[in-house]
mmCIF file as Biopython writes it, N, C-alpha, C and O atoms, coordinates in Angstrom:
data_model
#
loop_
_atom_site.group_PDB
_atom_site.id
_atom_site.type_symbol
_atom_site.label_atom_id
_atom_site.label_alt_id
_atom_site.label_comp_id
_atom_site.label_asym_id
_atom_site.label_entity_id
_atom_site.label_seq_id
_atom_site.pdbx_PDB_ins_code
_atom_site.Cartn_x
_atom_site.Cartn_y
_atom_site.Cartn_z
_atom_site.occupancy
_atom_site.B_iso_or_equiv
_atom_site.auth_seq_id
_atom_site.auth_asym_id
_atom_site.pdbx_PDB_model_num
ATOM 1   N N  . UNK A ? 1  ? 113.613 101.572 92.819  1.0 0.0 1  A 1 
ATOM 2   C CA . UNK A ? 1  ? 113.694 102.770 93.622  1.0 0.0 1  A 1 
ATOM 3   C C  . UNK A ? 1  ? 113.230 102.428 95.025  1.0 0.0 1  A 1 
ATOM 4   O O  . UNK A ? 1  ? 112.416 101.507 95.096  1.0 0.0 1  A 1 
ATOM 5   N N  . UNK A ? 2  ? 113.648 103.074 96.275  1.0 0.0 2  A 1 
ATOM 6   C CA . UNK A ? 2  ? 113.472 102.975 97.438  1.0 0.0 2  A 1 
ATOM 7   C C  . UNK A ? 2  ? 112.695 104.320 97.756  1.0 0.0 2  A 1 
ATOM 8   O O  . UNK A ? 2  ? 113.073 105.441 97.415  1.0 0.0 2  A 1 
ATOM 9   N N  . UNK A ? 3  ? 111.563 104.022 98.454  1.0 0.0 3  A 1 
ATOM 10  C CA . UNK A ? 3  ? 111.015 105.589 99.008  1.0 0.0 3  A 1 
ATOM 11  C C  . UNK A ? 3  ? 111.195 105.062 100.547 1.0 0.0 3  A 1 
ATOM 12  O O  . UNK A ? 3  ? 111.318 103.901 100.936 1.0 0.0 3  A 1 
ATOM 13  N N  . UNK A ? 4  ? 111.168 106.589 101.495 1.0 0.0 4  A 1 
ATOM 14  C CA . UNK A ? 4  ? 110.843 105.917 102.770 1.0 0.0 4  A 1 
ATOM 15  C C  . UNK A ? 4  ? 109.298 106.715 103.218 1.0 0.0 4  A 1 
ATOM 16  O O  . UNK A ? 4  ? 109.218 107.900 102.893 1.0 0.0 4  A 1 
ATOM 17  N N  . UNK A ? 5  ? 108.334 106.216 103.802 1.0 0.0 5  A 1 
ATOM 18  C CA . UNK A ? 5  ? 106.999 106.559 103.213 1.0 0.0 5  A 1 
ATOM 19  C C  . UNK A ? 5  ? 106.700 106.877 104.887 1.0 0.0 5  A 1 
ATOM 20  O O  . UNK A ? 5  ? 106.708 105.888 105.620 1.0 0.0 5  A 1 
ATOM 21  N N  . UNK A ? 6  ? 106.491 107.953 105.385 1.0 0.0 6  A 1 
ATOM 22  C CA . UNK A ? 6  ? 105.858 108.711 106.894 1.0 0.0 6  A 1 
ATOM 23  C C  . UNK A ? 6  ? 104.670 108.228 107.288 1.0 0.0 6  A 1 
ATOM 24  O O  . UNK A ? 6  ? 103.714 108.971 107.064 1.0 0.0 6  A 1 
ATOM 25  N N  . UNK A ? 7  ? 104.467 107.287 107.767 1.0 0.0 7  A 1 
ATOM 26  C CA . UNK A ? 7  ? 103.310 106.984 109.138 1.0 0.0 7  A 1 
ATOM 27  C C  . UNK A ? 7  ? 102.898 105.592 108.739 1.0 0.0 7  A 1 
ATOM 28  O O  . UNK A ? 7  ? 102.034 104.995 109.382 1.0 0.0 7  A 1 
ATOM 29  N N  . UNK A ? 8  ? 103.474 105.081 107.733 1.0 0.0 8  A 1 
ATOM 30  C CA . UNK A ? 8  ? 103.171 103.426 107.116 1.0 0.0 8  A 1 
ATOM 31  C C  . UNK A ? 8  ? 103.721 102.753 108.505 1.0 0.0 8  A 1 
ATOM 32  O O  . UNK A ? 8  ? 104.885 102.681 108.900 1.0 0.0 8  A 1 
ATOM 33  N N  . UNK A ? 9  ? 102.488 102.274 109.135 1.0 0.0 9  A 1 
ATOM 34  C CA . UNK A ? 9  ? 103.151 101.491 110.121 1.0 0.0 9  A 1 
ATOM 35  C C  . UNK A ? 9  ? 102.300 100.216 110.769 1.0 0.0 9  A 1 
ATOM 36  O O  . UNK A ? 9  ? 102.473 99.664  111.856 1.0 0.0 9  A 1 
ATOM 37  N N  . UNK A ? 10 ? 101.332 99.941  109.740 1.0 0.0 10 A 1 
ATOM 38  C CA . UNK A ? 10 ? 100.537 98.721  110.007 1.0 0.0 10 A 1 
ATOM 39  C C  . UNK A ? 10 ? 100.306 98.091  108.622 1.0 0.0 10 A 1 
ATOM 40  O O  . UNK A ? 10 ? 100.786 98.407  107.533 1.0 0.0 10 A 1 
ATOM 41  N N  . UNK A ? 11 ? 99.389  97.055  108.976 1.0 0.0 11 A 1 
ATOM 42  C CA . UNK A ? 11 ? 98.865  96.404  107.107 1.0 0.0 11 A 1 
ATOM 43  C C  . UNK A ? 11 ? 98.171  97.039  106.745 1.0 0.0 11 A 1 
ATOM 44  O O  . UNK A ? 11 ? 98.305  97.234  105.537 1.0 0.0 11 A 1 
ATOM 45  N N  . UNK A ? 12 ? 97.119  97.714  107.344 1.0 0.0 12 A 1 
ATOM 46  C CA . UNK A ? 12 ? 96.336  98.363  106.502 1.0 0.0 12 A 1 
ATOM 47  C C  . UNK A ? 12 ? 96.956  99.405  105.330 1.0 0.0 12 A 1 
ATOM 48  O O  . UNK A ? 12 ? 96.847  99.662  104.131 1.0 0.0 12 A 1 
ATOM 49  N N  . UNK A ? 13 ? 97.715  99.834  106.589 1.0 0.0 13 A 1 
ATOM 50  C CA . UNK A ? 13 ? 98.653  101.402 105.387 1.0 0.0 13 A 1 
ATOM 51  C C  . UNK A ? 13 ? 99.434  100.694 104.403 1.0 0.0 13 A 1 
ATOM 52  O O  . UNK A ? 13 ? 99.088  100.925 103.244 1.0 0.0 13 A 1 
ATOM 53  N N  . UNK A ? 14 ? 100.772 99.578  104.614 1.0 0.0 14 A 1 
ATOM 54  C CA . UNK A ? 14 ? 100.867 98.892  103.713 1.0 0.0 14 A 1 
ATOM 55  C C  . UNK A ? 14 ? 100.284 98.266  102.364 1.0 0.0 14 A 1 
ATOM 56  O O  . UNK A ? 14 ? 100.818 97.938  101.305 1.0 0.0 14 A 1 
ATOM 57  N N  . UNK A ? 15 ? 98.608  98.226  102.964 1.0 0.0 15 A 1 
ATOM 58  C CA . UNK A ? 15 ? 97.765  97.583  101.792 1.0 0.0 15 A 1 
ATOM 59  C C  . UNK A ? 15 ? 97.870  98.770  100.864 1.0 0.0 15 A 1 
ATOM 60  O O  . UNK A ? 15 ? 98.418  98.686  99.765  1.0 0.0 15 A 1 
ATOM 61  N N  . UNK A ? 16 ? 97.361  99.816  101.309 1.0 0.0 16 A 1 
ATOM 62  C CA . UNK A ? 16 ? 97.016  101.084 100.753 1.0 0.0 16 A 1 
ATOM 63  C C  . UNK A ? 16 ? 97.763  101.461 99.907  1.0 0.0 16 A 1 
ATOM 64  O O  . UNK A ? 16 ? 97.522  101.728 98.729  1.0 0.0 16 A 1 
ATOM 65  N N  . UNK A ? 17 ? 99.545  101.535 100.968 1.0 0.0 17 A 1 
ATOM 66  C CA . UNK A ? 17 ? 100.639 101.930 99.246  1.0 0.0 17 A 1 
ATOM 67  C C  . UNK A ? 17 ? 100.920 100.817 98.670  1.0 0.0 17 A 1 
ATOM 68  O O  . UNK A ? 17 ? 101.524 101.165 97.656  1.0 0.0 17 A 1 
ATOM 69  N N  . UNK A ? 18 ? 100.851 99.532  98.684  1.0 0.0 18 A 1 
ATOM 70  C CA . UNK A ? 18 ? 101.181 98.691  97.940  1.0 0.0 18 A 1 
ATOM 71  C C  . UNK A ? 18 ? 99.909  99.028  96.884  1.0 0.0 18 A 1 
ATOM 72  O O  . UNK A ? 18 ? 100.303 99.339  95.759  1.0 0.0 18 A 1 
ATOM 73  N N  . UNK A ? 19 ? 98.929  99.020  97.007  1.0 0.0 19 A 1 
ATOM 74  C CA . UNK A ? 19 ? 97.817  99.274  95.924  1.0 0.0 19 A 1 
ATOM 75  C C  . UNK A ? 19 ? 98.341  100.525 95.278  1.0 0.0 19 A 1 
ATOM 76  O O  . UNK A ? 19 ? 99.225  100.204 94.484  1.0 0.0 19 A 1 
ATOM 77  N N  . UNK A ? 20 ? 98.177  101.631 95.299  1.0 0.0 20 A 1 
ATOM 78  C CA . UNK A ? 20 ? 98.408  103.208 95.094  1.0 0.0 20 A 1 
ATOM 79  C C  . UNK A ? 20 ? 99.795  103.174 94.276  1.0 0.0 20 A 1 
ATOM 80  O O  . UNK A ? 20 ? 99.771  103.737 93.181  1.0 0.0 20 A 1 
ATOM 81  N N  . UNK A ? 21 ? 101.540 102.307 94.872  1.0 0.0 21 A 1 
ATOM 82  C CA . UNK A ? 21 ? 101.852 101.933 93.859  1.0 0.0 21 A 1 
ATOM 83  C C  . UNK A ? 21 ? 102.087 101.327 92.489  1.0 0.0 21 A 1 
ATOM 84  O O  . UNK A ? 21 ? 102.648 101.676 91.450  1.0 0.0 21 A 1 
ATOM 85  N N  . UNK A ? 22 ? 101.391 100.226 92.949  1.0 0.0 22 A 1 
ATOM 86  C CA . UNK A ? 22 ? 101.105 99.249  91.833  1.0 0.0 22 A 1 
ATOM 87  C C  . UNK A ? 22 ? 99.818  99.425  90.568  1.0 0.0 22 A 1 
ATOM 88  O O  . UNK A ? 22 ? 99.701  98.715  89.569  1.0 0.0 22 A 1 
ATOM 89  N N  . UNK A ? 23 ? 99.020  100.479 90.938  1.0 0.0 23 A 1 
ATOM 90  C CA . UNK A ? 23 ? 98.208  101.413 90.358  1.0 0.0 23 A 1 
ATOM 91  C C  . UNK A ? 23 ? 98.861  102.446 89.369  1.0 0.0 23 A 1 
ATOM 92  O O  . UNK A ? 23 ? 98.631  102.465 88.159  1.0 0.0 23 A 1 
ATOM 93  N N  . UNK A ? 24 ? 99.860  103.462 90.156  1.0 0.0 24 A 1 
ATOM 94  C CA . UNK A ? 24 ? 100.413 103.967 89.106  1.0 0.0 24 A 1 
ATOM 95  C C  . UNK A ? 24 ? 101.374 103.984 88.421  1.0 0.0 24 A 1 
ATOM 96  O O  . UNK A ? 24 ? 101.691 105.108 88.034  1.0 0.0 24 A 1 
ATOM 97  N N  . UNK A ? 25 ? 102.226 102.857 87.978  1.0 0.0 25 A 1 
ATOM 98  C CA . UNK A ? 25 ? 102.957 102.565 87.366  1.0 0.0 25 A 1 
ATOM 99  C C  . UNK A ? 25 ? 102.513 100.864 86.708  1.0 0.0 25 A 1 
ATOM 100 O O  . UNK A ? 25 ? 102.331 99.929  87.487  1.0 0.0 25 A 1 
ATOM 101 N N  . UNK A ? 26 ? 102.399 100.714 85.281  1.0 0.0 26 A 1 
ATOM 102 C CA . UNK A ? 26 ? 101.824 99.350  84.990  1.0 0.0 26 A 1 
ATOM 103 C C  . UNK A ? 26 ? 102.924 98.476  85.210  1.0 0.0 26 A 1 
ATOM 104 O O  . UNK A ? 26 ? 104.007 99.056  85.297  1.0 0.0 26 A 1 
ATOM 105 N N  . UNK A ? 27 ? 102.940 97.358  85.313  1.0 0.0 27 A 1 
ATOM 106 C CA . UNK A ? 27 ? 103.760 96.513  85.713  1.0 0.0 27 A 1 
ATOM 107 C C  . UNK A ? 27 ? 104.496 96.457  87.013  1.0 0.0 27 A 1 
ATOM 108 O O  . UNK A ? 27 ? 105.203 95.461  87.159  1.0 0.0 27 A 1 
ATOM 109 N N  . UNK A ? 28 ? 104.466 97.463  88.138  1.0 0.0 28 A 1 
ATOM 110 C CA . UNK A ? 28 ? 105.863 98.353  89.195  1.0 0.0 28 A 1 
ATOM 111 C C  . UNK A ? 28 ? 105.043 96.869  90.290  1.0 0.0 28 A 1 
ATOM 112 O O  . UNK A ? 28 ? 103.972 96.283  90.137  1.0 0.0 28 A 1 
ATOM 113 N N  . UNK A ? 29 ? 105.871 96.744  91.085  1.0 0.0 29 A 1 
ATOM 114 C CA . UNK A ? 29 ? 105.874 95.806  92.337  1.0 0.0 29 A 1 
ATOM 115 C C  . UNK A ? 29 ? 106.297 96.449  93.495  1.0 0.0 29 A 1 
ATOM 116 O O  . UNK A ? 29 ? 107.358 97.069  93.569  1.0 0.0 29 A 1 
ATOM 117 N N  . UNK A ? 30 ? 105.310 96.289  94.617  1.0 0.0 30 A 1 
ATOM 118 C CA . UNK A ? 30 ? 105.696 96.914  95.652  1.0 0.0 30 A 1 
ATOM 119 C C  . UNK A ? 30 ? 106.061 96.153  96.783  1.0 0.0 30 A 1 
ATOM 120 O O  . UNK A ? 30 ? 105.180 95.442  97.267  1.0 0.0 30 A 1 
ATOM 121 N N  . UNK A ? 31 ? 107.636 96.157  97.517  1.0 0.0 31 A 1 
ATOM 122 C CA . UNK A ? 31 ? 108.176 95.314  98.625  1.0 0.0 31 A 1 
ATOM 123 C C  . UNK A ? 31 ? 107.931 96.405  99.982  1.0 0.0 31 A 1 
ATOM 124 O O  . UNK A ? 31 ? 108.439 97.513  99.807  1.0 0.0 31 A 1 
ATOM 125 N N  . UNK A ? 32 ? 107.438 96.264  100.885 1.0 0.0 32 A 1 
ATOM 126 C CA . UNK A ? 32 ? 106.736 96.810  101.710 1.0 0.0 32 A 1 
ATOM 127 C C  . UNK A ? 32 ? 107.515 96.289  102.944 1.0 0.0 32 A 1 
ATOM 128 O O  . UNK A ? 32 ? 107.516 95.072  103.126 1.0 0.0 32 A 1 
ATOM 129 N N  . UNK A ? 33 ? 108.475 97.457  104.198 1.0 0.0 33 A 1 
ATOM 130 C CA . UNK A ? 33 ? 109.333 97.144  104.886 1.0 0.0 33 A 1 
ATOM 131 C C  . UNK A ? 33 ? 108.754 98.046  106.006 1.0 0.0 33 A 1 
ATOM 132 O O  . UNK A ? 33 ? 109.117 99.199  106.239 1.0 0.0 33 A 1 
ATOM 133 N N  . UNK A ? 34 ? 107.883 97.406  106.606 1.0 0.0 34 A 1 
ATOM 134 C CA . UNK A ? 34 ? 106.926 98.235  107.807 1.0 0.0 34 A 1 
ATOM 135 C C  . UNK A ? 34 ? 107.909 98.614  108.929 1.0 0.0 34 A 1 
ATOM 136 O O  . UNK A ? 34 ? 107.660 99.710  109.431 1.0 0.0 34 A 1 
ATOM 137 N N  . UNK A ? 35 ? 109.092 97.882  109.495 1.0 0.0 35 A 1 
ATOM 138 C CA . UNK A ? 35 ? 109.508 98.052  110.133 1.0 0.0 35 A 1 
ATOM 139 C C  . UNK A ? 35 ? 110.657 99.146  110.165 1.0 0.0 35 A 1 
ATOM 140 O O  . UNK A ? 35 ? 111.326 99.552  111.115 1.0 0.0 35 A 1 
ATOM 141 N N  . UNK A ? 36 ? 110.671 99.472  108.908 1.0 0.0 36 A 1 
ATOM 142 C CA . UNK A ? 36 ? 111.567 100.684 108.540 1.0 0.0 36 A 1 
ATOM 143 C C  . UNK A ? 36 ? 111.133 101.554 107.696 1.0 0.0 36 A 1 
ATOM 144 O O  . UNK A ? 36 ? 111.807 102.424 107.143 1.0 0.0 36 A 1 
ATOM 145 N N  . UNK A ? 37 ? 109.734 101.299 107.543 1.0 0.0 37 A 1 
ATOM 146 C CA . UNK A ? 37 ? 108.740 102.472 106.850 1.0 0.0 37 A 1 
ATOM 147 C C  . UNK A ? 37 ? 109.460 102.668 105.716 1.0 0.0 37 A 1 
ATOM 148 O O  . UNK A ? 37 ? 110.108 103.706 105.587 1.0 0.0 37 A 1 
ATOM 149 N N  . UNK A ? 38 ? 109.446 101.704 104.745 1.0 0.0 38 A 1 
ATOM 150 C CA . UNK A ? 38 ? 110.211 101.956 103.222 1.0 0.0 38 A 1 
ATOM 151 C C  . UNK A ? 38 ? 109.590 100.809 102.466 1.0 0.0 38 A 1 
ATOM 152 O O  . UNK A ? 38 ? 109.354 99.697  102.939 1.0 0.0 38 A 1 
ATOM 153 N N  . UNK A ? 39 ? 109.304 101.296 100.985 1.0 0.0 39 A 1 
ATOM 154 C CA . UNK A ? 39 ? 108.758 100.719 100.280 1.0 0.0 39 A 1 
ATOM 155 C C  . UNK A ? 39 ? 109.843 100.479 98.991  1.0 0.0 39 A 1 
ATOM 156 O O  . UNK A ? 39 ? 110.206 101.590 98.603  1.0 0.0 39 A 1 
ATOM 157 N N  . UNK A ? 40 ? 110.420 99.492  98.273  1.0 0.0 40 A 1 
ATOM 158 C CA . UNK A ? 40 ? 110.857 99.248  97.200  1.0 0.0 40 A 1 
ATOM 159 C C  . UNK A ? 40 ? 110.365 99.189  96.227  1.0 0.0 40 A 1 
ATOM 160 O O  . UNK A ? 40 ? 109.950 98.030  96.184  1.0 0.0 40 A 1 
ATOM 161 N N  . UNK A ? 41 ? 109.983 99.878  94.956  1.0 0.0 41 A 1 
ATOM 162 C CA . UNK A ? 41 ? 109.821 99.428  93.812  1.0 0.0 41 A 1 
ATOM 163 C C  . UNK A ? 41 ? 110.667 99.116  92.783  1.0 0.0 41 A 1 
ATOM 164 O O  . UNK A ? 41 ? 111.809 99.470  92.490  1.0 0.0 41 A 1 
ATOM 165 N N  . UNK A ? 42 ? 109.608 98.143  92.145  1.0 0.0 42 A 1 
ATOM 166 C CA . UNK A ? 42 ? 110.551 97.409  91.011  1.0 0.0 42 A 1 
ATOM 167 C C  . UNK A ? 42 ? 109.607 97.445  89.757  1.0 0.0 42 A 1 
ATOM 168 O O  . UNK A ? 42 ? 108.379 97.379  89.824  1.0 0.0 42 A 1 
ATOM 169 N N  . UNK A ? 43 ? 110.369 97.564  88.565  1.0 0.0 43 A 1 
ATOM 170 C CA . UNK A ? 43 ? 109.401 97.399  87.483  1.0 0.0 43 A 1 
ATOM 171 C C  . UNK A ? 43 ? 109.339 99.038  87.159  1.0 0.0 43 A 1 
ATOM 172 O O  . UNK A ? 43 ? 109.393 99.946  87.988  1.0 0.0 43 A 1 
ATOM 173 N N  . UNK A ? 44 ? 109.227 99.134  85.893  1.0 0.0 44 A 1 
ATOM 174 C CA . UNK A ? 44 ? 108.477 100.424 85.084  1.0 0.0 44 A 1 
ATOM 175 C C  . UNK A ? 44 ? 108.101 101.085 85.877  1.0 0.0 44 A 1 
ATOM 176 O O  . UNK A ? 44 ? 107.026 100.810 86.409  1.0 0.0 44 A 1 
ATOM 177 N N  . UNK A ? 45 ? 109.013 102.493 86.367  1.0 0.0 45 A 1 
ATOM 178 C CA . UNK A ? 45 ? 108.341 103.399 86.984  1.0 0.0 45 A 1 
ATOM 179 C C  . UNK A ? 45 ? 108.241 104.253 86.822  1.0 0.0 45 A 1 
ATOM 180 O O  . UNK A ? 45 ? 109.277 104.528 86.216  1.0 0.0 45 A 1 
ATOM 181 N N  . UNK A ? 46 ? 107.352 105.624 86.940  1.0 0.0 46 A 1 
ATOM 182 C CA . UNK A ? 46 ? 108.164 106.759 86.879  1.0 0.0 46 A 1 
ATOM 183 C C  . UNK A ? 46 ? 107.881 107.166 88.714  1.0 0.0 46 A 1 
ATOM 184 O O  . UNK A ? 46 ? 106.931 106.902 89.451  1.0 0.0 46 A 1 
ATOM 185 N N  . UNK A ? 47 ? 108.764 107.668 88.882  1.0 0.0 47 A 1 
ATOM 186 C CA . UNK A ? 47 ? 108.965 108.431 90.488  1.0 0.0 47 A 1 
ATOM 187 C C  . UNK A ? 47 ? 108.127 109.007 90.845  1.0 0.0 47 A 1 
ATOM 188 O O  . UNK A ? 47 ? 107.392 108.634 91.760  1.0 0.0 47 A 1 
ATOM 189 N N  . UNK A ? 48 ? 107.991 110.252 90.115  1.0 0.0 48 A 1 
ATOM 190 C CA . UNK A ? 48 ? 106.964 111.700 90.277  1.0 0.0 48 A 1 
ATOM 191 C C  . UNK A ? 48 ? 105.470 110.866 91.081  1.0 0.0 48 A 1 
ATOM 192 O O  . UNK A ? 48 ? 104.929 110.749 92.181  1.0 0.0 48 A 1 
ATOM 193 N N  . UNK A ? 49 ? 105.291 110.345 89.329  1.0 0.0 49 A 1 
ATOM 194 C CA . UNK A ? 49 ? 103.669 109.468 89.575  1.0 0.0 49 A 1 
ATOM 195 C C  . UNK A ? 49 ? 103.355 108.517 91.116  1.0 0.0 49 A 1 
ATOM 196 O O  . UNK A ? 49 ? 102.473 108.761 91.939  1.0 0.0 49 A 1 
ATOM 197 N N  . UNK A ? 50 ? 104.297 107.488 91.162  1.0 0.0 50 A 1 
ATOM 198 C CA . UNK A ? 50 ? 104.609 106.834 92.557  1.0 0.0 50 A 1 
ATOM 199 C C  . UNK A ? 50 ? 104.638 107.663 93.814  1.0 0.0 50 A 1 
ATOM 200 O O  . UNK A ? 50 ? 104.125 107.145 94.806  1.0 0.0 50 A 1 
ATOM 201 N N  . UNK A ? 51 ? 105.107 108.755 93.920  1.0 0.0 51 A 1 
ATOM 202 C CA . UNK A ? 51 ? 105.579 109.455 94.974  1.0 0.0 51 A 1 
ATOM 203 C C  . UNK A ? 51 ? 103.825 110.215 95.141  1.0 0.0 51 A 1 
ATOM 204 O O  . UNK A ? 51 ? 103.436 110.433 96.289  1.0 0.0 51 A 1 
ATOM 205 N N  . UNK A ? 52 ? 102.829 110.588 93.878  1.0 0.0 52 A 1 
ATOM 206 C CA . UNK A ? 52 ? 101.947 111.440 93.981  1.0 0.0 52 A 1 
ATOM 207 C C  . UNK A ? 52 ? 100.657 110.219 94.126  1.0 0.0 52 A 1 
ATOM 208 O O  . UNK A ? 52 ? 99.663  110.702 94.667  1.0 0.0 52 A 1 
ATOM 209 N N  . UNK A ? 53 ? 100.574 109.407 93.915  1.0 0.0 53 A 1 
ATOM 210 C CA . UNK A ? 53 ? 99.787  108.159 93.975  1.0 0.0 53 A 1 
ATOM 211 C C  . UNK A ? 53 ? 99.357  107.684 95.525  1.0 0.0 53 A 1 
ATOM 212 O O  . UNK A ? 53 ? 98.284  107.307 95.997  1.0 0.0 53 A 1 
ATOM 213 N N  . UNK A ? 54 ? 100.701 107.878 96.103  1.0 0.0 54 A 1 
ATOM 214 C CA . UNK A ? 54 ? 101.011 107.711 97.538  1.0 0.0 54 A 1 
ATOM 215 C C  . UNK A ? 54 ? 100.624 108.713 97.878  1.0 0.0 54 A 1 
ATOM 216 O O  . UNK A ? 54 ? 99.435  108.580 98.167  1.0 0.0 54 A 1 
ATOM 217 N N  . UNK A ? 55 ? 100.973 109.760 98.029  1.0 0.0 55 A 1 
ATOM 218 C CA . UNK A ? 55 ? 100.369 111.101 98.422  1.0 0.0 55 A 1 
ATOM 219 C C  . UNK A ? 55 ? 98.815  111.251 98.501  1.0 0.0 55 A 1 
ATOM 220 O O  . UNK A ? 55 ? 98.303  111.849 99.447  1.0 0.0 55 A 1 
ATOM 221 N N  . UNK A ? 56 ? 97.912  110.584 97.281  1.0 0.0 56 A 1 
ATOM 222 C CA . UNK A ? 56 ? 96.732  110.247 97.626  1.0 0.0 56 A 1 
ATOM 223 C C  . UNK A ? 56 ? 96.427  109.536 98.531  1.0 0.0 56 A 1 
ATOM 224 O O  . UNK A ? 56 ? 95.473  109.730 99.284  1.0 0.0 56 A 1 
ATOM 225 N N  . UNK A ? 57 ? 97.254  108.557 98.576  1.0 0.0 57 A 1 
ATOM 226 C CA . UNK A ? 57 ? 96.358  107.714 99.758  1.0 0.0 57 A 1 
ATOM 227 C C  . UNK A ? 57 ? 96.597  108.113 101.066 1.0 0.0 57 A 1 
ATOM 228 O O  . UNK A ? 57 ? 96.133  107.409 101.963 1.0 0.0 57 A 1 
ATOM 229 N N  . UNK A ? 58 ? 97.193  109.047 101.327 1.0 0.0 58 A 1 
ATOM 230 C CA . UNK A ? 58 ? 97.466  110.070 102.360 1.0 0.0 58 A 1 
ATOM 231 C C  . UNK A ? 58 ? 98.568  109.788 103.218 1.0 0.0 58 A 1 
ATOM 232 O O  . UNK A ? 58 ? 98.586  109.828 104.449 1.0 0.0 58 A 1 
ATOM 233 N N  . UNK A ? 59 ? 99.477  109.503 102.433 1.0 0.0 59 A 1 
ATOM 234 C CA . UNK A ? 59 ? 101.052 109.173 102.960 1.0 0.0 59 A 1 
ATOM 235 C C  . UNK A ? 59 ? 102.454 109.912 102.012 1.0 0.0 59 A 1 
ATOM 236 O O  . UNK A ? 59 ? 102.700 109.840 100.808 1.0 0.0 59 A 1 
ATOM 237 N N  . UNK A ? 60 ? 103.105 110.532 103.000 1.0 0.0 60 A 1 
ATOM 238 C CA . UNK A ? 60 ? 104.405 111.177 102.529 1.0 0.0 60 A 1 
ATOM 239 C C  . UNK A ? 60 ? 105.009 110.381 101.997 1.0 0.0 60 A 1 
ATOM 240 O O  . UNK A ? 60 ? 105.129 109.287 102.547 1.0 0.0 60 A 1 
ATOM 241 N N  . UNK A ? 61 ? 105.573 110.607 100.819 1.0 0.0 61 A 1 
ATOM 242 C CA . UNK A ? 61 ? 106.919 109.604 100.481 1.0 0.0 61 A 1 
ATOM 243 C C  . UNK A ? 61 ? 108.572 110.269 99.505  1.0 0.0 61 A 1 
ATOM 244 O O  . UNK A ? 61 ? 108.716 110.766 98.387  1.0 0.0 61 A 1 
ATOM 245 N N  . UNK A ? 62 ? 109.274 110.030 100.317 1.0 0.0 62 A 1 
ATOM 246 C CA . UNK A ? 62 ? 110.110 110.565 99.222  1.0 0.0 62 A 1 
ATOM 247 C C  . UNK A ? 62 ? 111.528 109.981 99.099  1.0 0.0 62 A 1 
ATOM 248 O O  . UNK A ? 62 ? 111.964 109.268 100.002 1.0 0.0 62 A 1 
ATOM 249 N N  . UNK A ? 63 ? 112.172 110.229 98.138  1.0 0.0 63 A 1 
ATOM 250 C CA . UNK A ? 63 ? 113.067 108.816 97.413  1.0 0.0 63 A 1 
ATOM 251 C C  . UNK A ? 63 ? 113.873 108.902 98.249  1.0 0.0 63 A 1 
ATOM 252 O O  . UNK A ? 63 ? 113.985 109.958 98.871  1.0 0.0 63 A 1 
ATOM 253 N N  . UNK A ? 64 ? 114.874 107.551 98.580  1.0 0.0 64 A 1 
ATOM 254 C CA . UNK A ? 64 ? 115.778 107.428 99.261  1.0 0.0 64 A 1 
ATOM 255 C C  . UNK A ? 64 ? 117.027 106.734 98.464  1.0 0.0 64 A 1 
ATOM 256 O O  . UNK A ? 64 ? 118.217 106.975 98.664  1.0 0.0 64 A 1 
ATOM 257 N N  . UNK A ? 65 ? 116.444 105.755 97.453  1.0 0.0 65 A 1 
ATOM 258 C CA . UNK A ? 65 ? 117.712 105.466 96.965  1.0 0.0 65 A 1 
ATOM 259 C C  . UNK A ? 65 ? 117.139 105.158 94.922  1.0 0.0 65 A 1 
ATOM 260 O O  . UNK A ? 65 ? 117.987 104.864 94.080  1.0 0.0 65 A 1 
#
């Protein structure tokens, strides 16, 4: 799944949803595309959880592909 994730625009924020994804989904991998503010996951996911995980760490996200 592709999200495109609102204000990810350094490493730090990157660190943040790459953690926050890979947290809530076991196994999910997060490809992290700062320059177009979109995150790929791969692996066992469910959406909802990913999309609300992120939302904790205080970033919008919502599916794109």
């Amino acid at each position: 799944m592709k999200l495109k994730v609102d204000e990810m625009s350094c490493g730090h924020c990157a660190a943040a949803v790459t953690k926050a994804v890979e947290g809530a989904a076991n196994g999910a991998k997060a490809d992290i595309d700062l320059a177009k503010g979109e995150v790929t996951v791969t692996g066992t996911t469910d959406t909802a959880a990913v999309i609300a995980a992120i939302a904790d760490v205080g970033y919008q996200a919502v599916q794109i592909s």
